[in-house]
C-alpha positions in Angstrom: 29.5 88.8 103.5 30.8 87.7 99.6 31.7 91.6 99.3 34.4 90.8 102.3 35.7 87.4 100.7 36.2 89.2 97.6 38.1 91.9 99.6 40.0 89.0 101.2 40.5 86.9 98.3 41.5 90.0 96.1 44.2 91.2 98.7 45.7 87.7 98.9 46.1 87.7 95.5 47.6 90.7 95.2 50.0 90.0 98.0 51.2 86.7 96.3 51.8 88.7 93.4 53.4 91.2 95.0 55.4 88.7 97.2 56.3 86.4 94.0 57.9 89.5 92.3 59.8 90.8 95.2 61.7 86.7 95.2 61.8 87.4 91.5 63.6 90.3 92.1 66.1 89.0 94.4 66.6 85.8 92.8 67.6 87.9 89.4 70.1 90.7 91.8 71.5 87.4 93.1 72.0 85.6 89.7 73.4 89.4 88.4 75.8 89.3 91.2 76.9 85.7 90.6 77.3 86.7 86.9 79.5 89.7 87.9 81.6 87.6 89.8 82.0 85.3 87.2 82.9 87.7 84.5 85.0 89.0 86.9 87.2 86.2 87.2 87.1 84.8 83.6 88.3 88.5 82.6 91.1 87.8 85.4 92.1 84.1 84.0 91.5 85.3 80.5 94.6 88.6 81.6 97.0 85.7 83.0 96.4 83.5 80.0 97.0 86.5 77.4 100.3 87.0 79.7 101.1 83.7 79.4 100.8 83.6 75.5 102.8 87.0 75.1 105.8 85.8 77.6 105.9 82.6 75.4 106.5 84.2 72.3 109.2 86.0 73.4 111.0 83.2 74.5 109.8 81.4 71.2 111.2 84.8 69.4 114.5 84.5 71.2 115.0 81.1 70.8 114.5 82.0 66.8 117.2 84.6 67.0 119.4 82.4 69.1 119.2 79.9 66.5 119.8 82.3 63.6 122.6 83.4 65.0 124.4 80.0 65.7 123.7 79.5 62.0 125.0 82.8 60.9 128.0 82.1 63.1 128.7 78.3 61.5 128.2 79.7 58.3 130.6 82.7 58.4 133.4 82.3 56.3 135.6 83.7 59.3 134.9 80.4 61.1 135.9 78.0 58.6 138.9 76.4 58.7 139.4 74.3 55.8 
């Protein structure tokens, strides 16, 4: 009769085992997929932001130019009048 409850009590064990890695194992393909996701849309936000940044300092590098030439143009001697 003890040989069956050690039968018993070993297969239970094993199948807790078994059962706690299988949610182990889904848990961790759920938290990779979530990760994914994430990465996914940092990469995304980083893209625009990197956009952003580049569009800016073109306008900052033609507002430079536009300002260089309004200074080249006041201090041409063809535009003074005195």
């Amino acid at each position: 009769m003890d040989d069956i409850y050690k039968i018993i009590g070993t297969f239970l064990v094993l199948f807790g085992i078994v059962y706690f890695l299988w949610r182990l194992r889904n848990e961790c393909r759920k938290i990779n997929e979530n990760a994914a996701q994430q990465i996914k849309k940092l990469q995304a936000w980083h893209n625009q932001q990197k956009e952003i940044l580049e569009n800016e300092k073109m306008e900052s590098k033609e507002m430079i130019a536009y300002i260089k030439n309004k200074i080249n143009d006041r201090e041409s001697p063809n535009n003074n009048s005195s």
